[in-house]
KEFI-136537 format. One record per residue (C-alpha): residue in three letters; x negated, y negated, z. Coordinates in Angstrom, 1 decimal, m for minus. Layout:
BEGIN
R res   east  north     up
R Ala      X      Y      Z
...
//
This chain:
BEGIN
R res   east  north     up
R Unk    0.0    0.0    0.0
R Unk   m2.7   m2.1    0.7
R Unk   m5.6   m4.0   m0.5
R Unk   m6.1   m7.0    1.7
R Unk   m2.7   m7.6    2.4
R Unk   m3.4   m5.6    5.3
R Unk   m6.5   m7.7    6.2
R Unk   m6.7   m7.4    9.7
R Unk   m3.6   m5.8   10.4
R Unk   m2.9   m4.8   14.2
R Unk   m0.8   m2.3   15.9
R Unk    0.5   m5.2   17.8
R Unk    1.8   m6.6   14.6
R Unk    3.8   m3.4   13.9
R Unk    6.8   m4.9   16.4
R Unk    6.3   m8.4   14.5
R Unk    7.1   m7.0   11.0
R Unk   10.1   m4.5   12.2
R Unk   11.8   m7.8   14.2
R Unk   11.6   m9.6   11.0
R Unk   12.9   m6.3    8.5
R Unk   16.1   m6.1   10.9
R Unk   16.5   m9.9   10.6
R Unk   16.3   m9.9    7.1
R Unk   18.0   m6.7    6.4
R Unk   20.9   m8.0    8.5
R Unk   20.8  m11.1    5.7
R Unk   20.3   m9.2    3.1
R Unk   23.5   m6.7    3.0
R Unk   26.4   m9.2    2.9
R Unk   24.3  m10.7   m0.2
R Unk   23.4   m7.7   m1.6
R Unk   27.2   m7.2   m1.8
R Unk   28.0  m10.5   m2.9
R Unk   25.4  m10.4   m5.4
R Unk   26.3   m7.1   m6.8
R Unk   30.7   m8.3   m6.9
R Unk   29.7  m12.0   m8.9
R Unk   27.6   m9.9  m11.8
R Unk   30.3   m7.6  m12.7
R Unk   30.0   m4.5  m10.9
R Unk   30.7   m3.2   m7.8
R Unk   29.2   m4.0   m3.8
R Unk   27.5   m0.7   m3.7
R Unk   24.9   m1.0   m6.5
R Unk   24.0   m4.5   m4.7
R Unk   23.0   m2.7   m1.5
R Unk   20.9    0.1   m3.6
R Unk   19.2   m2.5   m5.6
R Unk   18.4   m4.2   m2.0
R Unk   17.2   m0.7   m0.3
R Unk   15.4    0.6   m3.4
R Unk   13.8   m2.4   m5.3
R Unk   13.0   m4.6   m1.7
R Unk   10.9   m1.6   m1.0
R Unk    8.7   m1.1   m3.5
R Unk    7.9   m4.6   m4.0
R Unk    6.7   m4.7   m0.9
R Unk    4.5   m1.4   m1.1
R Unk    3.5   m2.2   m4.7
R Unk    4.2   m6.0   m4.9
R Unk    1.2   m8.8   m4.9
R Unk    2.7  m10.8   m1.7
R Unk    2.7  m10.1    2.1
R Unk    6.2  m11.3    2.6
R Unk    7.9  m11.2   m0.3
R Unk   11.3   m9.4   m0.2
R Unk   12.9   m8.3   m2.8
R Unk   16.2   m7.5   m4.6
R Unk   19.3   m9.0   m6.1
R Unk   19.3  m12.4   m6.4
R Unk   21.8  m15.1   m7.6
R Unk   19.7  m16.3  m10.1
R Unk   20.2  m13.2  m12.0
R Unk   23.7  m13.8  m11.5
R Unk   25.3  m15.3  m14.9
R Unk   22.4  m13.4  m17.0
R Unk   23.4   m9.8  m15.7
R Unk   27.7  m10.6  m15.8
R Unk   26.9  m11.7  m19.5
R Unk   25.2   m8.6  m19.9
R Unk   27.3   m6.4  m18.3
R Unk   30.8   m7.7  m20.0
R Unk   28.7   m7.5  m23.7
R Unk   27.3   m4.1  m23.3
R Unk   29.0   m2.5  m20.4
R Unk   27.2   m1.4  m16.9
R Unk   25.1    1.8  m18.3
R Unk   23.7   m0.4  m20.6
R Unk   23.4   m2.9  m17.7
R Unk   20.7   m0.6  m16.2
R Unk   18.7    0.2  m18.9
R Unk   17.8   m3.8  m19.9
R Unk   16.9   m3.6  m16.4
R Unk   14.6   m0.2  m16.7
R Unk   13.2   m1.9  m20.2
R Unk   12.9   m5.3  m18.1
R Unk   10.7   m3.7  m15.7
R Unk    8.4   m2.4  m18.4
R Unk    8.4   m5.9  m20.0
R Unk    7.2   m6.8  m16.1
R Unk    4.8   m4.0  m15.8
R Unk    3.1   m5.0  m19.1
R Unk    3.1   m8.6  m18.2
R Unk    1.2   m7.9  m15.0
R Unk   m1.3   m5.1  m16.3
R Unk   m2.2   m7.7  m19.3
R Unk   m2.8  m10.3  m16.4
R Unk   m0.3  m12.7  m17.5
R Unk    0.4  m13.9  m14.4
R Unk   m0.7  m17.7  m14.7
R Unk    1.0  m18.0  m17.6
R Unk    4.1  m18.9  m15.4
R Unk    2.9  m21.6  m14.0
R Unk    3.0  m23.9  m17.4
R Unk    6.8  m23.1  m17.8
R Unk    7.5  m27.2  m17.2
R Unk    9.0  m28.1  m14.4
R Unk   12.2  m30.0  m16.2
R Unk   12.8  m26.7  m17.9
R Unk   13.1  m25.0  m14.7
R Unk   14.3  m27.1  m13.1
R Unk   17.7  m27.2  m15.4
R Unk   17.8  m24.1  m15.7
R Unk   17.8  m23.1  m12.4
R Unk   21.0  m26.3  m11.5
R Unk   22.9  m24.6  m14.5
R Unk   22.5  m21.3  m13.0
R Unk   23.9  m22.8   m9.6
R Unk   26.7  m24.2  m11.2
R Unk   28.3  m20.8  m13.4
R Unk   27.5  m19.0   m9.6
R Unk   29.6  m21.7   m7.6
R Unk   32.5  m22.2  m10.6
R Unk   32.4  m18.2  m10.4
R Unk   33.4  m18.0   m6.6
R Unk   36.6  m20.4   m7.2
R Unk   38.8  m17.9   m8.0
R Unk   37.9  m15.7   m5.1
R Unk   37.9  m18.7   m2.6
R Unk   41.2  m19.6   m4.1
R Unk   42.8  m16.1   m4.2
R Unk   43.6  m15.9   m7.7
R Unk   45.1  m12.7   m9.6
R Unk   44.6  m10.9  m12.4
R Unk   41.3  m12.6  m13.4
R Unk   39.5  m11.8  m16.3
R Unk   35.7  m12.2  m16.3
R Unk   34.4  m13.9  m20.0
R Unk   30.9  m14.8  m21.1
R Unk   31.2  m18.3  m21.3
R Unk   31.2  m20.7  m18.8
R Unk   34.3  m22.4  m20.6
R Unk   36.2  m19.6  m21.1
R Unk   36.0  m18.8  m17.3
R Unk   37.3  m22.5  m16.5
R Unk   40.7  m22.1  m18.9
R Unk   41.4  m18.6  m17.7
R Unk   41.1  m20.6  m14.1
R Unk   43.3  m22.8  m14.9
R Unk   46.0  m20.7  m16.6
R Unk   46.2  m18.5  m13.5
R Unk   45.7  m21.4  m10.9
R Unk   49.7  m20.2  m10.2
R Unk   48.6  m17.2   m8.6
R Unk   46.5  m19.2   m5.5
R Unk   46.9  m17.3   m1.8
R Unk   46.7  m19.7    0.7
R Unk   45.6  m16.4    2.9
R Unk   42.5  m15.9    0.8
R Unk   41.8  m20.1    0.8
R Unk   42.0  m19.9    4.9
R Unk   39.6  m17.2    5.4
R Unk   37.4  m19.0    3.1
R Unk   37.6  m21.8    5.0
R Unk   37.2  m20.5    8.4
R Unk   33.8  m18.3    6.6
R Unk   32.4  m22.0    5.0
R Unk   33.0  m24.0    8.5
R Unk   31.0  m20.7   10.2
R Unk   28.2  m21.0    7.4
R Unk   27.9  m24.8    8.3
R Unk   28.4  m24.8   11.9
R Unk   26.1  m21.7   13.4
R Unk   22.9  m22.8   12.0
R Unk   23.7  m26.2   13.4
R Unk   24.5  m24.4   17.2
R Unk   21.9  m21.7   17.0
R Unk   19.6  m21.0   14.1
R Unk   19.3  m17.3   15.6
R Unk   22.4  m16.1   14.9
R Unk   22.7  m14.5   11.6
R Unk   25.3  m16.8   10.1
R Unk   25.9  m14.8    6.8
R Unk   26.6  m11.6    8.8
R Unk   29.2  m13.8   11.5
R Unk   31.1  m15.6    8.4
R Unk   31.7  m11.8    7.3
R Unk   32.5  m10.2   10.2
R Unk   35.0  m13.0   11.8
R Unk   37.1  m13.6    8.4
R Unk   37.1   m9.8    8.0
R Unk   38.6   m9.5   11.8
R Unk   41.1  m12.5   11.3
R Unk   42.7  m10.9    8.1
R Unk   43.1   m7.4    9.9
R Unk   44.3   m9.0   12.7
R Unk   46.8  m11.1   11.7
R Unk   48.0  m10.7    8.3
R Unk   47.2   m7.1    7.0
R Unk   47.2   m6.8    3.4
R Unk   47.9  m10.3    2.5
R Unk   44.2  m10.7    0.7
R Unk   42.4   m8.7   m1.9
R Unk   39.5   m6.8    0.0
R Unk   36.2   m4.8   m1.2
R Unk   38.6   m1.3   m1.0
R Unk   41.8   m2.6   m2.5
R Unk   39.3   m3.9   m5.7
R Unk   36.5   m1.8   m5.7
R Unk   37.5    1.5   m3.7
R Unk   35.2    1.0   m1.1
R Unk   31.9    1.7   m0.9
R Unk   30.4    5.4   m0.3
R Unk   29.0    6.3    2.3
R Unk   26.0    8.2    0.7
R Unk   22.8    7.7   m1.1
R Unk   22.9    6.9   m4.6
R Unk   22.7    9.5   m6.8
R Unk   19.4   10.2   m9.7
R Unk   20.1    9.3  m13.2
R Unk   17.9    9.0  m16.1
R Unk   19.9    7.0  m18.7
R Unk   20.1    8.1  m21.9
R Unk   17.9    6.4  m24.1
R Unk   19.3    6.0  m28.2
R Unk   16.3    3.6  m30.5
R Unk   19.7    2.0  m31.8
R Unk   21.0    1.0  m28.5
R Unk   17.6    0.2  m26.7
R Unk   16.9   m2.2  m30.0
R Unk   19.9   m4.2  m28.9
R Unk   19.3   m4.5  m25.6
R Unk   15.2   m5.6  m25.8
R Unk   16.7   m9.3  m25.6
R Unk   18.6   m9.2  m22.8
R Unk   15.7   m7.2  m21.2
R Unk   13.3   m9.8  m21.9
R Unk   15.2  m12.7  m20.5
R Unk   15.7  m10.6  m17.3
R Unk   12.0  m10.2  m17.2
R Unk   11.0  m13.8  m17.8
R Unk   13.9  m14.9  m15.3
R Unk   12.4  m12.1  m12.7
R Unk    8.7  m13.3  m13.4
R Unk    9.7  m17.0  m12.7
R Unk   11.4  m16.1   m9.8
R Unk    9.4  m13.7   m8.2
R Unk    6.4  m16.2   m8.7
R Unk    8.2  m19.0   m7.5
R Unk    8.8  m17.1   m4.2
R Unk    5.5  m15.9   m3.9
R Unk    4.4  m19.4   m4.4
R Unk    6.6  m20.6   m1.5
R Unk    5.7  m18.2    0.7
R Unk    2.0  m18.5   m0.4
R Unk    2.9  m22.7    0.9
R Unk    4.6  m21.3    4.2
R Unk    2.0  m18.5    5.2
R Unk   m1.3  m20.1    3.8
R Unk   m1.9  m16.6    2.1
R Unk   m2.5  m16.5   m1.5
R Unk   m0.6  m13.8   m3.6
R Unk   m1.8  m11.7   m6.4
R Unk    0.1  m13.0   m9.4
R Unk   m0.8  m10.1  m11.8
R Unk   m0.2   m7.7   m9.2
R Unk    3.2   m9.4   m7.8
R Unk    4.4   m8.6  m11.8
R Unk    2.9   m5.1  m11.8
R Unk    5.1   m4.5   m8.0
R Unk    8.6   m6.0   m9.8
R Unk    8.0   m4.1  m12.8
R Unk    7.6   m0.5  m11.3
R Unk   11.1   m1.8   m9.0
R Unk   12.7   m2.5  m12.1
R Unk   11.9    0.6  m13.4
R Unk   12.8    3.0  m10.5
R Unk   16.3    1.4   m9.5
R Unk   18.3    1.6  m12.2
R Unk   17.7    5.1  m11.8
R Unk   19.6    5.2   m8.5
R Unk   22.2    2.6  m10.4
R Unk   20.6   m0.4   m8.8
R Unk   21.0   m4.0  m10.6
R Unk   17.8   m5.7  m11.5
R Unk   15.8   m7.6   m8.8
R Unk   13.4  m10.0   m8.5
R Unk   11.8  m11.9   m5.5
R Unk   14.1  m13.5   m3.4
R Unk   12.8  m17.0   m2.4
R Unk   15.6  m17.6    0.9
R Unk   15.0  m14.2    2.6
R Unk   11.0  m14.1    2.0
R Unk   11.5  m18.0    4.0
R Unk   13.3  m15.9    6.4
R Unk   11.1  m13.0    6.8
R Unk    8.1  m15.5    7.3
R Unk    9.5  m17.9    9.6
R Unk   10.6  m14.5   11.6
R Unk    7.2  m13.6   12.4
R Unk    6.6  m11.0    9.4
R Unk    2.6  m10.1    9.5
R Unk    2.4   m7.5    6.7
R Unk    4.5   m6.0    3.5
R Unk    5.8   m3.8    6.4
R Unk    8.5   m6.5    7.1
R Unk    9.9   m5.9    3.5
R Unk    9.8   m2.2    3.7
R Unk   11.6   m2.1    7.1
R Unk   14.3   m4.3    5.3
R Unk   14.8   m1.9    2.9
R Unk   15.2    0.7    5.8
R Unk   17.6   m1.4    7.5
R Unk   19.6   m2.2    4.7
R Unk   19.8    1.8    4.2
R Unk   20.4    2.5    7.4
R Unk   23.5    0.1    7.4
R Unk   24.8    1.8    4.3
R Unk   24.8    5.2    5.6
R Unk   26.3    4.0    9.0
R Unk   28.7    1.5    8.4
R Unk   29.7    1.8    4.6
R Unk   33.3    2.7    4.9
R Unk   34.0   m0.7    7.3
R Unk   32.7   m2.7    4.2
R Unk   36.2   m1.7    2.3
R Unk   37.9   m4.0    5.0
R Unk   36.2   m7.1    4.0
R Unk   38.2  m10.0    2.1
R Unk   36.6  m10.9   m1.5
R Unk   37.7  m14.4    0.0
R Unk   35.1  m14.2    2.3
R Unk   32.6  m13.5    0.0
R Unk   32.8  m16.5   m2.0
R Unk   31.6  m19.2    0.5
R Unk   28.4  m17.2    0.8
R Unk   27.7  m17.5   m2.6
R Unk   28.9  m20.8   m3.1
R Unk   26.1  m21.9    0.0
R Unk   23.5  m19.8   m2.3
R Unk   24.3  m22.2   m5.5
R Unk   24.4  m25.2   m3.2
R Unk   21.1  m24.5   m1.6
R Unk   19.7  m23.4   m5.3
R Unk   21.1  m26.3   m7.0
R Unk   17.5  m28.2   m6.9
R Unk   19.9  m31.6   m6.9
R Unk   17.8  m34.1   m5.4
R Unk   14.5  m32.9   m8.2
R Unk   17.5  m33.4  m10.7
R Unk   18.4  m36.5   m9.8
R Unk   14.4  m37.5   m9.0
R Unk   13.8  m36.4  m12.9
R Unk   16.6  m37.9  m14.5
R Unk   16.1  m41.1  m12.9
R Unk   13.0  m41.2  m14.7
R Unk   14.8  m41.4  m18.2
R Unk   11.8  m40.3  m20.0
R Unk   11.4  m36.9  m22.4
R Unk   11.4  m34.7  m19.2
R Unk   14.7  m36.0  m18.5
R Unk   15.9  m35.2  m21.5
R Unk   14.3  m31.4  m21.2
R Unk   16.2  m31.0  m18.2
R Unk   19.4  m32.1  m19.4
R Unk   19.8  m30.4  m22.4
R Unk   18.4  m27.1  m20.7
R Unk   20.8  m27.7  m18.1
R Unk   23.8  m27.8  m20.3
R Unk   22.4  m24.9  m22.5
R Unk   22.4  m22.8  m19.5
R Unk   26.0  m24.0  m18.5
R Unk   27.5  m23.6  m21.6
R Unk   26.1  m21.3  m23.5
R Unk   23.4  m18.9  m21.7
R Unk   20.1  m18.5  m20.0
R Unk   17.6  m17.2  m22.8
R Unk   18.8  m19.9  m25.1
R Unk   18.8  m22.8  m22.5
R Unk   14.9  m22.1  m21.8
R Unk   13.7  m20.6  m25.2
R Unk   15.2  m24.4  m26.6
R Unk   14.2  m26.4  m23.2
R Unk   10.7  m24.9  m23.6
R Unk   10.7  m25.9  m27.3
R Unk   11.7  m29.5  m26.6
R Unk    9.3  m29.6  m24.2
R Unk    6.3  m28.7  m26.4
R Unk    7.3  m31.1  m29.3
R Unk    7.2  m34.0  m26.4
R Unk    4.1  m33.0  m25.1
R Unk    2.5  m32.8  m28.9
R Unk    4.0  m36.2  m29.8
R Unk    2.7  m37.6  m26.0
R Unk   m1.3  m35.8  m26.6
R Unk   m1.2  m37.0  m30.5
R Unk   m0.7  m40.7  m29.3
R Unk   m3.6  m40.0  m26.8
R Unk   m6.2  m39.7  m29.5
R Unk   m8.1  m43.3  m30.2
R Unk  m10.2  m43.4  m33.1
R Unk  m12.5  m47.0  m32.6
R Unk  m14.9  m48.5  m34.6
R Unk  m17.8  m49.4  m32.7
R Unk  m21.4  m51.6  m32.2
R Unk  m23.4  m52.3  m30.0
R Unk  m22.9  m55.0  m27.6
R Unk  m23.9  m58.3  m27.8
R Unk  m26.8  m58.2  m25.9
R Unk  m28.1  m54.8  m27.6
R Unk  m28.8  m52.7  m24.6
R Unk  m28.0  m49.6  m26.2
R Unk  m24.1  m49.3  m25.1
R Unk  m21.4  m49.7  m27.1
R Unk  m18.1  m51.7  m27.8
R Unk  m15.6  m52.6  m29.9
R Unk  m15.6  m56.2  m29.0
R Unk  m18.2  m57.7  m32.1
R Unk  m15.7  m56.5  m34.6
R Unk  m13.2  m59.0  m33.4
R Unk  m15.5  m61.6  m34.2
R Unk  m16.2  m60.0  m37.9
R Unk  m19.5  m58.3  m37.7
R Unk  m20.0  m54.9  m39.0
R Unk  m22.8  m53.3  m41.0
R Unk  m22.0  m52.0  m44.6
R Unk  m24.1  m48.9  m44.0
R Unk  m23.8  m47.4  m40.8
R Unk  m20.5  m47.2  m39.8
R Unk  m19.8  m46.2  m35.8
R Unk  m16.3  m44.4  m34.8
R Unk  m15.8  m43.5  m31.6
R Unk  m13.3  m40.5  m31.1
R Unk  m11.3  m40.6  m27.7
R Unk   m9.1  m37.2  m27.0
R Unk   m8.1  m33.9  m27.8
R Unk   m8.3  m33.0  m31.5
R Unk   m5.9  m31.1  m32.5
R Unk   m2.9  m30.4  m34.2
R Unk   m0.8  m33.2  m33.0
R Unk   m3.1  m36.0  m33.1
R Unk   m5.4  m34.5  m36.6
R Unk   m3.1  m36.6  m39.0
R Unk   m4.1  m40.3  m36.9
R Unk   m7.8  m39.2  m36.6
R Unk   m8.4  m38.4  m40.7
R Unk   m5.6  m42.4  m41.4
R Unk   m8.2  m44.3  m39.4
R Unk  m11.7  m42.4  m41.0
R Unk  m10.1  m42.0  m44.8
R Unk  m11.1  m45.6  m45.8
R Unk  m14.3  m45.8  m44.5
R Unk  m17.2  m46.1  m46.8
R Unk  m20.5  m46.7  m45.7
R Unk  m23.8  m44.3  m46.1
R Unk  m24.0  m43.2  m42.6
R Unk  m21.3  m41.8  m40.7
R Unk  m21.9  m41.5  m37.0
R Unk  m19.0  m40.2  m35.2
R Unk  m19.3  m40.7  m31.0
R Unk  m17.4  m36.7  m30.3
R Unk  m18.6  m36.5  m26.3
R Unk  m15.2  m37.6  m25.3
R Unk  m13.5  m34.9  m27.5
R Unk  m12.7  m32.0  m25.3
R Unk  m11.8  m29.7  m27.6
R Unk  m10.9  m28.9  m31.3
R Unk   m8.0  m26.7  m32.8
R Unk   m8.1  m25.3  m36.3
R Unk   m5.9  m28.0  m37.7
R Unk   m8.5  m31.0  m36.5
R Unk  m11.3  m28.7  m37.6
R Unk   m9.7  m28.7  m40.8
R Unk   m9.3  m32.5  m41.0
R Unk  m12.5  m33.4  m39.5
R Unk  m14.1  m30.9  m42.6
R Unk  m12.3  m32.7  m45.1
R Unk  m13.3  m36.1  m44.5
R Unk  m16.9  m34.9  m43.8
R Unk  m16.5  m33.5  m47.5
R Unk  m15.6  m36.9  m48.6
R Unk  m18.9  m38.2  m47.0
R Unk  m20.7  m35.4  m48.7
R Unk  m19.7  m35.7  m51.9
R Unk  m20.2  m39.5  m52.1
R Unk  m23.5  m38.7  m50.9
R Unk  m23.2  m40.0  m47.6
R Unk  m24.4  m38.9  m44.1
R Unk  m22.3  m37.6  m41.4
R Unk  m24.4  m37.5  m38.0
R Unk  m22.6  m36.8  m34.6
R Unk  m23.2  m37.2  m30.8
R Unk  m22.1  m35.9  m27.5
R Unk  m20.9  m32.9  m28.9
R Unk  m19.1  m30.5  m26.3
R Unk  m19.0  m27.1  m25.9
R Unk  m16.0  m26.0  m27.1
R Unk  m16.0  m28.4  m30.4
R Unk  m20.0  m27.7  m30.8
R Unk  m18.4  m23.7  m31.4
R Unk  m15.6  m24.3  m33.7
R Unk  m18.0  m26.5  m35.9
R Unk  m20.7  m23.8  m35.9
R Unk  m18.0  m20.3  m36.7
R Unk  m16.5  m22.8  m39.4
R Unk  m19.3  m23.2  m41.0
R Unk  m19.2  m26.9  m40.5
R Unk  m22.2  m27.3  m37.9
R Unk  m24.7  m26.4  m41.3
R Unk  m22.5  m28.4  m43.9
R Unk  m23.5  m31.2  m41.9
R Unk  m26.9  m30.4  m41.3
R Unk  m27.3  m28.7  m38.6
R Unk  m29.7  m29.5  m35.4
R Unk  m30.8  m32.2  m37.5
R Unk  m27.6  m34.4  m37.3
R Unk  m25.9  m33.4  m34.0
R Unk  m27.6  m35.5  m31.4
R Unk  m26.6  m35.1  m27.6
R Unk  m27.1  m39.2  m27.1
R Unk  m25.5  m41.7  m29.5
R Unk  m28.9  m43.7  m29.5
R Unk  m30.9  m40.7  m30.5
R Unk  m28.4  m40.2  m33.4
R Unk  m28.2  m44.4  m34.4
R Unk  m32.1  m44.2  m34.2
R Unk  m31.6  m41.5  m36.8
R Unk  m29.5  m43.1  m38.8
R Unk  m31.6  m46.5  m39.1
R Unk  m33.8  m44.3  m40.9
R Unk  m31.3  m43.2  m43.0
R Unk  m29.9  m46.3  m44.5
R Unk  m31.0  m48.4  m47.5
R Unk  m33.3  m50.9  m46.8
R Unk  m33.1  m53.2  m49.8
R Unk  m29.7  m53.6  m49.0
R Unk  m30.1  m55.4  m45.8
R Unk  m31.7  m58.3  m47.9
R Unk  m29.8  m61.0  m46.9
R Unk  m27.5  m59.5  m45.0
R Unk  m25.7  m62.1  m43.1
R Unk  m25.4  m59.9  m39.5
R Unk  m27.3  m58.7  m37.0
R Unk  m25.8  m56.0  m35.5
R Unk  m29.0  m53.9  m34.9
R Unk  m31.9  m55.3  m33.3
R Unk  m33.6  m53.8  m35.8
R Unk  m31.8  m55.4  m38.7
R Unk  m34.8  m58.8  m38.4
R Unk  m37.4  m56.0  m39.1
R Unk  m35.0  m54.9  m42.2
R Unk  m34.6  m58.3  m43.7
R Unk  m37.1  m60.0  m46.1
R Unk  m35.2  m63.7  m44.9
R Unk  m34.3  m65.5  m42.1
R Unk  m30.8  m63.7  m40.7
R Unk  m28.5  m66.2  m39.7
R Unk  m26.9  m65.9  m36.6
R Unk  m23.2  m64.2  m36.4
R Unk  m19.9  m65.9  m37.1
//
């Protein structure tokens, strides 16, 4: 299980890890449940998914507290799923999502995670917690003969159309479960509010009006009281072909989150987690609990905070979670049929709240800049149509803005020396007309790449002078497009039998130049100087001497040397 997620592990520590399992197991069942009922299939495969999955990310995950399972950011993903292809089909996008995982993290794509731009995650992750706290209205309202549809639209009319059918039963134990989830944690932050605002609402409807509010057993059957039962789904090219995109999103949505939570606790804990690995543990989860009918998971970011600010130590924690969870199931499944769908909702509803990353939302649209519109647009994506194309299109966006923001980066200056000719250089003399005829200085300023190669080959394709220095130390690096560019104007030079000399070359530029083939079309070592005063030296040399008779400037100190007559003095 190990590595040094056990560094320094104690048998003290054992009692640390097993308080904070039952804690978070005990938090973990009614949203296992609640999880399982808002993606379109029934409580049971919630808790399996929560018993299975949260114990082998722990054993096999990157993190020391991350705890695993169903989560409600999977929640509109897997209901579209499940009402396009059906449950069985459900599970295996989640088996071929944990490959997608599995690969991710044995190909060490771990950090590539972390450039997914915030604004994109952002939206997505507030149009998520919308669908989830839209979906619980018709449970918090009571409301009959609902019919789940993919869209977030659809969902609203068919709302509306049965908005006849409200039970003010089901709309008072939701309200007496909200006011519990708002007021324990406010009274006493150790009592396990999601497990009191089940409990209570459950008693109050047996209590006093039997059979007046749809429960888990009167819409589901209840839940058995056994462990889930071994399946290998069968497996058809034709139907596994269908279902590699809904896989992949799951897997991307699962890597994001399981990341982000790692993250978190990484912030809470001051641990560091092993990215690659943490994909690796989430893809061998994904893999295994479908098999026992489980729903994907991922890492869940509220009970890992839970499970470290109960005093976890070790992966332990998550696997005693799992036990707990189990335990429950095996114990106490056939009370679960007596709990009200009514009192469900408000749990979930809390999850979207808390998920809802408002006040970032607000912080980024307030901005009014390109990120703001990345995050609205994937924010309505996500709302009104669905997940993958919110952030395949949000990511898009964002890359055109960041390619239009890096292109306007690149300055491309003509430059001499200073006034007082001590070897630096500026841009100021050409405002007062000087320049030479023969050497012409450019200094390059940014990135040269695709984005930015179009400005740098406008501002060199008119230049026409002998020698061609180009100042390159503040270029950090060069894609094939600018390499392209930069070739072609050097074959300008060339075939006008000019120079081209540059300076400051860096590392990564120096080794496109030199596998293009444009470090010898230049010259070689004998025109890439590391100092721009080595390379004007050099091109001094270079430049024809008759010409500088009577040459009104002096922009070289060397320029009296050159001329045959007095040089008069600079306009």
């Amino acid at each position: 299980m190990g590595g040094n997620r056990f560094a320094g592990y104690e048998r003290k520590d054992v009692l640390k890890d097993l308080t904070a399992g039952i804690i978070v197991g005990i938090v973990a069942i009614p949203l296992g449940m609640a999880f399982a009922i808002a993606s379109g299939v029934k409580p049971e495969y919630g808790l399996y998914t929560t018993v299975i999955a949260g114990i082998l990310i722990a054993i096999f995950g990157g993190s020391r507290f991350q705890i695993g399972g169903p989560t409600g950011a999977f929640i509109p993903l897997l209901l579209a799923i499940s009402i396009a292809y059906g449950y069985e089909n459900l599970l295996i996008a989640g088996l071929l999502a944990g490959i997608f995982l599995l690969l991710m993290g044995l190909f060490r794509l771990g950090g590539l995670i972390k450039y997914i731009p915030r604004p994109v995650t952002i939206g997505f992750t507030s149009g998520i917690a919308i669908i989830i706290f839209t979906g619980q209205l018709p449970g918090f309202l009571g409301l009959k003969d609902m019919e789940k549809h993919e869209f977030f639209h659809e969902n609203m009319l068919e709302m509306i159309h049965k908005i006849g059918t409200m039970n003010m039963y089901s709309v008072l134990i939701a309200l007496i479960g909200l006011a519990l989830l708002l007021l324990i944690p406010r009274i006493n932050k150790k009592v396990p509010a999601l497990l009191v605002a089940i409990v209570i609402p459950t008693v109050i409807s047996l209590w006093f009006f039997p059979g007046k509010v749809a429960t888990i057993g009167s819409v589901y059957g209840g839940i058995p009281q056994s462990l889930p039962p071994f399946k290998i789904p069968t497996l058809e090219i034709d139907n596994v072909m269908n279902l590699i995109g809904p896989a992949f999103a799951i897997a991307v949505l699962g890597g994001i989150e399981s990341l982000l939570s790692a993250v978190v606790a990484d912030g809470m804990s001051g641990k560091r987690h092993n990215s690659n690995r943490e994909l690796i543990g989430q893809g061998i989860a994904n893999i295994v609990t479908p098999l026992f009918g489980g729903i994907p998971a991922t890492g869940a970011i509220a009970r890992t905070a839970t499970n470290i600010k109960s005093g976890a130590v070790s992966p332990l924690s998550g696997i005693f979670h799992g036990v707990v969870v189990l335990g429950t199931l095996l114990l106490f499944a056939p009370y679960a049929s007596y709990i009200p769908i009514a009192a469900m909702a408000p749990i979930l509803m809390m999850v979207a709240w808390n998920m809802s990353e408002r006040h970032e939302f607000l912080a980024i649209l307030k901005l009014k800049t390109g990120d703001s519109l990345v995050l609205v647009i994937t924010f309505m994506l996500t709302v009104l149509f669905d997940l993958t194309t919110a952030v395949e299109i949000g990511l898009l966006l964002a890359m055109v803005l960041f390619v239009s923001r890096m292109g306007k980066q690149l300055e491309v200056q003509k430059s001499l020396p200073d006034e007082d000719h001590r070897g630096k250089m500026s841009s100021n003399p050409l405002s007062q007309g000087n320049d030479c005829p023969q050497l012409g200085i450019y200094t390059i300023d940014g990135p040269l790449f695709f984005g930015a190669a179009h400005q740098f080959q406008k501002e060199l394709i008119d230049s026409k002078p002998r020698v061609l220095l180009l100042r390159m130390g503040r270029v950090p690096f060069i894609d094939a497009t600018g390499q392209n560019h930069l070739q072609e104007i050097i074959d300008q030079f060339l075939r006008k039998d000019g120079i081209v000399l540059i300076s400051g070359l860096k590392g990564q530029p120096l080794g496109v130049m030199q596998k293009s083939g444009l470090y010898d079309k230049i010259g070689g070592s004998n025109h890439i100087y590391q100092h721009t005063g080595e390379a004007l030296n050099a091109g001094l040399t270079l430049i024809n001497k008759e010409r500088c008779h009577g040459c009104p400037q002096r922009i070289f100190k060397e320029c009296t040397n050159f001329a045959t007559r007095p040089i008069k003095e600079a306009q």
